[in-house]
C-alpha positions as CSV (number, residue, x, y, z in Angstrom):
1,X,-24.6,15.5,21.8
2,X,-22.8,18.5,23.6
3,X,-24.1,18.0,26.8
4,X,-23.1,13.8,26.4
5,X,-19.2,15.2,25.6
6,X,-19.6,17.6,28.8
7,X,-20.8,14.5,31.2
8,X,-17.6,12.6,29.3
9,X,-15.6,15.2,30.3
10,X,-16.3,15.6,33.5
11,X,-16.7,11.8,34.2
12,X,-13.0,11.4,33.1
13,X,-11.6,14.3,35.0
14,X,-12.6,12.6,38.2
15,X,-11.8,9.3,37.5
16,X,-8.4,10.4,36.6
17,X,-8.2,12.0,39.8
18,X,-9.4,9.2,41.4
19,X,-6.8,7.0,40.1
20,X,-4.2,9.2,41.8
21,X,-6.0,9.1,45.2
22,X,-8.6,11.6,44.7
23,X,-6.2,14.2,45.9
24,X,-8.2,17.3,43.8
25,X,-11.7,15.6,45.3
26,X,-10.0,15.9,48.6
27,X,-9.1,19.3,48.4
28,X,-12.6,20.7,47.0
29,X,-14.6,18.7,49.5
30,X,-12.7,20.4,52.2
31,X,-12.9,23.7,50.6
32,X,-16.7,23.9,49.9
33,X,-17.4,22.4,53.5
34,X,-15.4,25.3,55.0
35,X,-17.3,27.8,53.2
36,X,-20.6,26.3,52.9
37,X,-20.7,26.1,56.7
38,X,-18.6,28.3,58.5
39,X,-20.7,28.4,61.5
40,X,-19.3,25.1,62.7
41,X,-16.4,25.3,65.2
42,X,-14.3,23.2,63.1
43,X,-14.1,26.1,60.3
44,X,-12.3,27.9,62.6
45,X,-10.0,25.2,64.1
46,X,-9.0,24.2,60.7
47,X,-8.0,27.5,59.7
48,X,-6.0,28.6,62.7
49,X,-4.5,25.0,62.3
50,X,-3.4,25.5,58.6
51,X,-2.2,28.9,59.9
52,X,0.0,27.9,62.5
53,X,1.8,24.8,60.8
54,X,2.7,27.2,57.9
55,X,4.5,29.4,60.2
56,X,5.7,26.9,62.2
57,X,7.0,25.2,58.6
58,X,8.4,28.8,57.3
59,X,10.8,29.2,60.5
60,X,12.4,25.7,60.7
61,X,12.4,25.4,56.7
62,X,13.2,29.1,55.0
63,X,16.4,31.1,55.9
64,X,14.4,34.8,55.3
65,X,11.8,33.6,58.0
66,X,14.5,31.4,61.0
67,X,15.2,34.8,62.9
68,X,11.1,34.3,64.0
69,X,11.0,31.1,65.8
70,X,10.1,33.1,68.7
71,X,7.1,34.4,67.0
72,X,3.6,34.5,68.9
73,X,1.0,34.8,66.3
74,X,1.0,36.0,62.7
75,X,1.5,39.8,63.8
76,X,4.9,38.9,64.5
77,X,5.7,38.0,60.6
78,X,7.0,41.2,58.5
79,X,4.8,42.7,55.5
80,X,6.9,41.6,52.2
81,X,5.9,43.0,49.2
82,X,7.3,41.9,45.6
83,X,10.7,43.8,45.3
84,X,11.8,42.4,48.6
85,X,11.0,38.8,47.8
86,X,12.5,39.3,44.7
87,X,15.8,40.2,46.0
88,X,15.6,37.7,48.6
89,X,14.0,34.7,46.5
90,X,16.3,31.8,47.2
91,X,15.9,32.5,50.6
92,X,12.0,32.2,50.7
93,X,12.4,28.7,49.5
94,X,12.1,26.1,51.7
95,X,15.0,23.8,52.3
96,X,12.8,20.7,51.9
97,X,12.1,21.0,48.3
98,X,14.2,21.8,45.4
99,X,13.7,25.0,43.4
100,X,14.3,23.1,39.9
101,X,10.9,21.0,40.8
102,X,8.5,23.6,41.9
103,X,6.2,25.2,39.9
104,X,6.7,28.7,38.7
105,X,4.3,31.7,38.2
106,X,5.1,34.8,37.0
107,X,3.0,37.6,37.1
108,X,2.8,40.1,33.7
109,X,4.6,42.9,35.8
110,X,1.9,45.4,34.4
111,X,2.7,48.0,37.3
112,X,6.9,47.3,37.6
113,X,9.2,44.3,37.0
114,X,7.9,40.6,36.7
115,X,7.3,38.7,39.7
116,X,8.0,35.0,40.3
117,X,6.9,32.6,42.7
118,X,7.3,28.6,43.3
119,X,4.7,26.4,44.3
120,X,4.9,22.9,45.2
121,X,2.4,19.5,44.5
122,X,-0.4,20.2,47.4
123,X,-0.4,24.2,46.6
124,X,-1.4,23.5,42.4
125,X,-3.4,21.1,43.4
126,X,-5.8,23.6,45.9
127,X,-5.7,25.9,43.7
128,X,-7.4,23.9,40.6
129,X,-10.1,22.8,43.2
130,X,-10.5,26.4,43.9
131,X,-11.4,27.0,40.3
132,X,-13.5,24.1,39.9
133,X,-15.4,25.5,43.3
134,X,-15.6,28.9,42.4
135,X,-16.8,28.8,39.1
136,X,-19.9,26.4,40.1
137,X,-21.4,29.1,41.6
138,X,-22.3,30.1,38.6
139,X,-23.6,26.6,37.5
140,X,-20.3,26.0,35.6
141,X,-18.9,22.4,36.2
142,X,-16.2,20.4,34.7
143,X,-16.2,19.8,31.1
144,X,-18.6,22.7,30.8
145,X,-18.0,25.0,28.1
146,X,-15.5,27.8,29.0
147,X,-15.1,31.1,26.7
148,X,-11.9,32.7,27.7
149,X,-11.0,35.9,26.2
150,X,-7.4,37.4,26.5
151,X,-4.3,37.7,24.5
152,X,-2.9,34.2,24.0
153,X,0.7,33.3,23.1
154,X,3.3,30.7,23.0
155,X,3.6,30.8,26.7
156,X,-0.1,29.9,27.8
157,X,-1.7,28.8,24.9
158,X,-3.2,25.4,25.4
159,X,-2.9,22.2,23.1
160,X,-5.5,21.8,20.5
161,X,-6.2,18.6,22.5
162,X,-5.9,20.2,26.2
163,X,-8.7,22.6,25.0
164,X,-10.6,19.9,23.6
165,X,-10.3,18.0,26.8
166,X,-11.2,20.7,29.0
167,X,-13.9,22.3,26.5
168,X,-11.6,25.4,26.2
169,X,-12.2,28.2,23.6
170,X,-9.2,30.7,23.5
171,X,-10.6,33.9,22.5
172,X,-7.8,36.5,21.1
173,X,-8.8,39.6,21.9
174,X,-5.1,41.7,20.8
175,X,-7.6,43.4,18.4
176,X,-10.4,45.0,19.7
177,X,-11.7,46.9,17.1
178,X,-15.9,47.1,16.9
179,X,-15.3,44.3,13.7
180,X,-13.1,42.2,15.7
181,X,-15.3,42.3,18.9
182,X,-19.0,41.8,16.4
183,X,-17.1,38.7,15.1
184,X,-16.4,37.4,18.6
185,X,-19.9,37.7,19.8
186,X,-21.1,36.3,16.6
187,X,-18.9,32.7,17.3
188,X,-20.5,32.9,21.0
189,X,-23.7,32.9,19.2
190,X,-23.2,30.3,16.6
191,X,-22.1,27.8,19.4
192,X,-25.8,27.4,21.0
193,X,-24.4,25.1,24.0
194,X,-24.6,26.6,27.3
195,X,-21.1,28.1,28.4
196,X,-19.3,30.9,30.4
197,X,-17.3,33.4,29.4
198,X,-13.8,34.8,31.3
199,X,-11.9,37.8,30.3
200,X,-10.4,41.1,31.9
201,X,-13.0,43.4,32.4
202,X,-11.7,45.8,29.7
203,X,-12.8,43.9,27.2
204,X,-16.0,43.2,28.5
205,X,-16.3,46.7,28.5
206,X,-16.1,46.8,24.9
207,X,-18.0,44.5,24.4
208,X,-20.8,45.9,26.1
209,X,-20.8,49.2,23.7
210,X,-20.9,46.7,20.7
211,X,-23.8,44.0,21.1
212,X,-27.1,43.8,20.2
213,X,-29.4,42.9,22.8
214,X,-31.1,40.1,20.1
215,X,-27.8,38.7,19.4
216,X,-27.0,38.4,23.0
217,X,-30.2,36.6,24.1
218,X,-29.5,34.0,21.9
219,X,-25.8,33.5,23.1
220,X,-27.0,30.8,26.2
221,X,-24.7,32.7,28.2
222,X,-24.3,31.1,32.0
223,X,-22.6,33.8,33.4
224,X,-19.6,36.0,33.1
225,X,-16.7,36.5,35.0
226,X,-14.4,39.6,35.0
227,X,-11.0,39.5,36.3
228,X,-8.0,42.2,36.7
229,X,-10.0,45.0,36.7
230,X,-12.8,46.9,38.0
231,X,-15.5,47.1,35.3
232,X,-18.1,49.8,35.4
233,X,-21.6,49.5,36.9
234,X,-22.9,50.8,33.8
235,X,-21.3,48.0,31.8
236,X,-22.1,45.3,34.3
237,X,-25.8,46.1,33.9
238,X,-25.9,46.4,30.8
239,X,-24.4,42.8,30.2
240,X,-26.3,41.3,32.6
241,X,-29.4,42.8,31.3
242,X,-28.7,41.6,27.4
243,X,-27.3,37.9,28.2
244,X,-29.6,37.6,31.0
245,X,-27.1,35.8,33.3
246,X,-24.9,37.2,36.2
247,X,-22.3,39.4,35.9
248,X,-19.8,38.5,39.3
249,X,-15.9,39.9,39.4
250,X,-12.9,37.7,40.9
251,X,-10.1,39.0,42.8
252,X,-7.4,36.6,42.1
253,X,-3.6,36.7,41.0
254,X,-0.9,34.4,39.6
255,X,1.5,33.8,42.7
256,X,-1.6,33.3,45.2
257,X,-5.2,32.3,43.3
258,X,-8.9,32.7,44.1
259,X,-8.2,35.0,47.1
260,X,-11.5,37.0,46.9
261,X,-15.1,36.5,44.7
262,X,-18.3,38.4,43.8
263,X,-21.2,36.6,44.4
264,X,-24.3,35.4,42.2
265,X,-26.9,37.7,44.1
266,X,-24.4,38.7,46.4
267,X,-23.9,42.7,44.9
268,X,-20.6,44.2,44.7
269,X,-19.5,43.0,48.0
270,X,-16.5,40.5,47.8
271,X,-16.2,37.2,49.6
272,X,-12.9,36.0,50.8
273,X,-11.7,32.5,50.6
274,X,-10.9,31.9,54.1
275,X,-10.4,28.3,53.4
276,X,-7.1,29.2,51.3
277,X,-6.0,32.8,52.7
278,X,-5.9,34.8,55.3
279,X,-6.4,38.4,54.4
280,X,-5.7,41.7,56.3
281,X,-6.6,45.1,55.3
282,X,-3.6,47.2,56.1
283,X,-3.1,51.2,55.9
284,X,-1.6,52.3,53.6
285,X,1.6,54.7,55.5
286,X,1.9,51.7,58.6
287,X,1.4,48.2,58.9
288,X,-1.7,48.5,61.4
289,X,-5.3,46.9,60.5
290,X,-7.7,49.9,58.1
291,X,-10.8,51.3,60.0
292,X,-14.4,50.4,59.1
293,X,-15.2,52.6,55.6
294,X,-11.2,52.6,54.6
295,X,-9.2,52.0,51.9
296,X,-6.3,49.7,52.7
297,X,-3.8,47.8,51.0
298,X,-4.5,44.0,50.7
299,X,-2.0,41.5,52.4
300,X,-2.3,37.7,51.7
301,X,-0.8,34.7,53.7
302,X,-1.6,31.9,51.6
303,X,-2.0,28.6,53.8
304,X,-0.6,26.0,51.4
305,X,2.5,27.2,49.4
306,X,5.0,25.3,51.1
307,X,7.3,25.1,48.6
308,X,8.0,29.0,48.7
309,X,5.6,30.9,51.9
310,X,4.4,33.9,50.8
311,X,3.0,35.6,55.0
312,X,1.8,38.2,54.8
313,X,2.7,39.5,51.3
314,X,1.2,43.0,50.4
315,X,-0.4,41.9,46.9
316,X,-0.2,45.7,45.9
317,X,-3.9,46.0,45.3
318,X,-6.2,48.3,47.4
319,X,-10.2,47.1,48.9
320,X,-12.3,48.8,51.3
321,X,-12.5,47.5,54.9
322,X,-15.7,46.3,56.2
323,X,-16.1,44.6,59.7
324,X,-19.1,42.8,58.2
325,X,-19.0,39.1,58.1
326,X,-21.7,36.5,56.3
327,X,-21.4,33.9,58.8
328,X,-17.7,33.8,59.8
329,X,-16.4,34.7,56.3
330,X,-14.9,37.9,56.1
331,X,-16.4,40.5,53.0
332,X,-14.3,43.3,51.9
333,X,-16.8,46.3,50.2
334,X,-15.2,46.5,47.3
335,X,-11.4,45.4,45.5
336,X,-10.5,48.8,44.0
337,X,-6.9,47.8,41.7
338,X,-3.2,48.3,42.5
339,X,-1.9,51.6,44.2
340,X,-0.3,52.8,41.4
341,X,-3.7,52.9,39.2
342,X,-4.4,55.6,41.7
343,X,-4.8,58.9,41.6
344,X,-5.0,62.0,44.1
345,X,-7.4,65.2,43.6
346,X,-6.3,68.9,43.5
347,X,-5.7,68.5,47.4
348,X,-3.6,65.0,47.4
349,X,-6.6,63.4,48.7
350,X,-6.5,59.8,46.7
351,X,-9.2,59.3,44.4
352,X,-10.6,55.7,43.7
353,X,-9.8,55.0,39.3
354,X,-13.8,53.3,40.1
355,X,-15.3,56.9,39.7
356,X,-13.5,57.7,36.8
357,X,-14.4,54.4,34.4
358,X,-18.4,55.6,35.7
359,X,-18.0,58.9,34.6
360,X,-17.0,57.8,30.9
361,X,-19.8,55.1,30.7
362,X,-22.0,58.5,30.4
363,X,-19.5,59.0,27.1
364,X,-19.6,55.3,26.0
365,X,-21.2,55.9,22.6
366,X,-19.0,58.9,21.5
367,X,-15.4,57.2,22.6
368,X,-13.8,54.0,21.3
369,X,-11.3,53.9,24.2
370,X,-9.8,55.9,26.8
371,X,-6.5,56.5,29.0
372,X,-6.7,58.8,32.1
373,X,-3.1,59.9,33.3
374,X,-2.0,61.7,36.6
375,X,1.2,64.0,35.6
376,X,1.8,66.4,38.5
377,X,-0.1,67.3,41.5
378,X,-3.3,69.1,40.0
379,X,-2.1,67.7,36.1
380,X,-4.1,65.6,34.3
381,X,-3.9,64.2,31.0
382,X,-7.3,62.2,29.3
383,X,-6.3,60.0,25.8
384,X,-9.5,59.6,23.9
385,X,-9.2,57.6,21.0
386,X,-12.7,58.1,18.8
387,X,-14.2,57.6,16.0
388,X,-15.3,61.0,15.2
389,X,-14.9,64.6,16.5
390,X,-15.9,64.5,20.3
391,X,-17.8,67.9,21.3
392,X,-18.5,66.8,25.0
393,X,-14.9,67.8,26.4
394,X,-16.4,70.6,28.5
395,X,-18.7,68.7,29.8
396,X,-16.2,65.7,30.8
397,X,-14.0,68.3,32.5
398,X,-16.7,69.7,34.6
399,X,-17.7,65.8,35.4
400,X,-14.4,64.7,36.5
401,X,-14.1,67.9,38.8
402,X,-16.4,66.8,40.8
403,X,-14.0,64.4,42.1
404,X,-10.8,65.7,41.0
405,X,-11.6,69.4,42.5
406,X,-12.0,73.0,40.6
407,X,-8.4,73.5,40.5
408,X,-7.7,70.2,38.2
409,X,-6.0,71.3,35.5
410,X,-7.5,68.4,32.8
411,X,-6.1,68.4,29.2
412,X,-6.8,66.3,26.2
413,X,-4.8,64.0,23.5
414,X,-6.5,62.5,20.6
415,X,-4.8,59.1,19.3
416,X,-5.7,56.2,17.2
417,X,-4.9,53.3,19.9
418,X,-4.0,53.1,23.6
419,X,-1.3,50.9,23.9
420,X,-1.8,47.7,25.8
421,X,0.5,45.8,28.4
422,X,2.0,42.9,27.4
423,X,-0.9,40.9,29.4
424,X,-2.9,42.2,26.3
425,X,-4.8,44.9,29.0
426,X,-5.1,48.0,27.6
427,X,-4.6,50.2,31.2
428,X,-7.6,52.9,31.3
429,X,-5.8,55.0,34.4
430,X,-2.2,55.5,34.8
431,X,-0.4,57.7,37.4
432,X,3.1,59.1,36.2
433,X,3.4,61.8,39.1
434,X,2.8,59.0,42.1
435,X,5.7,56.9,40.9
436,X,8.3,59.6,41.0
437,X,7.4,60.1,44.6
């Protein structure tokens, strides 16, 4: 009966598309021949094409971007970041649509002050055939069921009807106490149809110190997908092991989309979606292309906001640069979270917040949740919250020195929650010291 509802489902989305020209088909045809075969020439052709009529669009249609008409390729476009586009936002807009009738996004502002950007028809409708793409690469389709865990309010909570329609289960995960997260897994468990589950990778995390592997294997998990944050290695395998399905990440955000994916049987490596983006790997002090094995920060053009163009916008996350490509599409080692999530060792060599969620995995069955702050140059301050005495602090200092260096002056707080953003992320590593800079 549930898989006749999911065949209704889908069957309806795309007829309802097809009745408006097919325009959504149109879009994920094109995107999954571009990245299914890159090899042909026309890959290529179409990209730089997309490319150069966005630019070519941004100087006759924006006032920030009419000073470049003389421009020669995209190296000629500045690198924005979010506070100047927000002090220049009417001026990103393109004269040939009205403000009042694009669509608005609005990042959670997690790391600073909210961000908002416009997009117009053609960009919404790319980016919900990038979803529909993406997410069949882990066998998930249209109408399929979807588990999506996050804190949901009156903003983005759906319809009882839209989730119906899309076979939607919002998940509230404010509370993520070990009851609150053993009655989650127990609803995935009851619903025995096949389905996916999406969430920031924190909660995943706490999830994975929770379930029972006999619970889990019953669960007909497809896959999972973490978004937002790096989740450990040790909780990835451990999830993957217990629901027996993959375990990919997505590097994504709300003014963009689907910029950058993990892989079923791909590893840790990420995939960009060159059909959509263009994406550069810049230093971090100078706008000049990272060396193979570097951290860099990641800058986006996004080939199909017309409405407002976002070239070259420095998304304020951080990946490693690899030359490496899998035919034609550009891989980037690893997305590693925003700048400010960083933190620097004893020497003010910066230090990767990847090594730190590893290191407390070893820890996972004594701590209910931590916070790791950076207060001064060698001062460090770890919030544990636990359940009963922890005896292991010696041991976690030595641990994170290894990374941190012998002069890292580490200190402890015991508290009873970490507070969480308003995204509903509770944010494991903050640095105080970097922002005052």
């Amino acid at each position: 009966m549930m898989r006749m509802f999911n065949e209704i489902r889908k069957t309806g989305f795309w007829f309802l598309d097809s009745l408006k020209r097919g325009k959504i088909k149109k879009e994920y045809n094109e995107i999954k021949q571009m990245l299914e075969n890159p090899n042909k020439q026309n890959f290529l052709d179409l990209q730089n094409n997309y490319l150069n009529e966005l630019l070519k669009h941004a100087v006759l249609t924006t006032e920030f971007y009419k000073g470049r008409k003389d421009y020669n390729s995209l190296l000629d476009f500045p690198v924005l970041n979010k506070q100047l586009i927000r002090n220049n936002i009417d001026s990103h807009i393109s004269t040939l649509f009205q403000k009042g009738n694009l669509y608005s996004v609005t990042t959670s502002g997690s790391t600073g002050a909210p961000f908002t950007a416009y997009q117009d028809k053609r960009k919404r409708l790319r980016h919900t055939a990038e979803n529909i793409y993406f997410f069949e690469d882990l066998c998930h389709f249209v109408g399929d069921r979807l588990y999506y865990l996050r804190v949901w309010n009156n903003i983005n909570r759906k319809s009882k009807l839209t989730a119906f329609l899309e076979n939607l289960v919002m998940v509230e995960i404010s509370d993520l106490s070990a009851e609150r997260i053993q009655t989650i897994i127990n609803d995935i468990v009851k619903d025995n149809s096949p389905k996916t589950l999406l969430g920031f990778a924190s909660t995943f995390e706490a999830i994975s110190k929770v379930v029972n592997p006999d619970d889990a294997r019953k669960a007909n998990v497809k896959g999972i997908i973490t978004i937002s944050e790096t989740i450990s290695d040790g909780a990835r395998v451990l999830l993957s092991r217990v629901f027996n399905c993959p375990v990919v990440s997505r590097y994504s955000n709300m003014e963009n989309g689907f910029i950058a994916n993990q892989r079923v049987g791909g590893g840790s490596a990420y995939y960009v979606n060159q059909a959509s983006y263009v994406v550069e790997i810049l230093q971090f002090n100078a706008d000049e292309p990272a060396t193979e094995g570097e951290r860099g920060r990641i800058v986006v053009t996004d080939l199909f906001n017309y409405g407002m163009p976002l070239i070259r916008y420095d998304t304020g996350d951080i990946a490693v640069y690899t030359n490496k490509k899998d035919n034609r599409i550009n891989i980037l080692d690893s997305v590693e979270g925003r700048k400010v999530d960083f933190i620097y060792d004893d020497e003010n060599n910066l230090v990767s917040p990847h090594f730190i969620t590893n290191t407390m995995w070893k820890y996972s069955d004594e701590i209910n949740q931590f916070q790791f702050i950076q207060n001064g140059a060698k001062e460090y301050l770890m919030k544990l919250n636990c359940s009963k005495q922890f005896d292991w602090e010696l041991d976690l200092v030595n641990d994170l020195k290894k990374n941190l260096g012998k002069n890292a002056d580490i200190r402890f707080e015991y508290v009873e929650e970490i507070p969480e953003l308003r995204s509903g992320k509770k944010k494991k590593i903050v640095n105080n010291w970097i922002k005052q800079q």
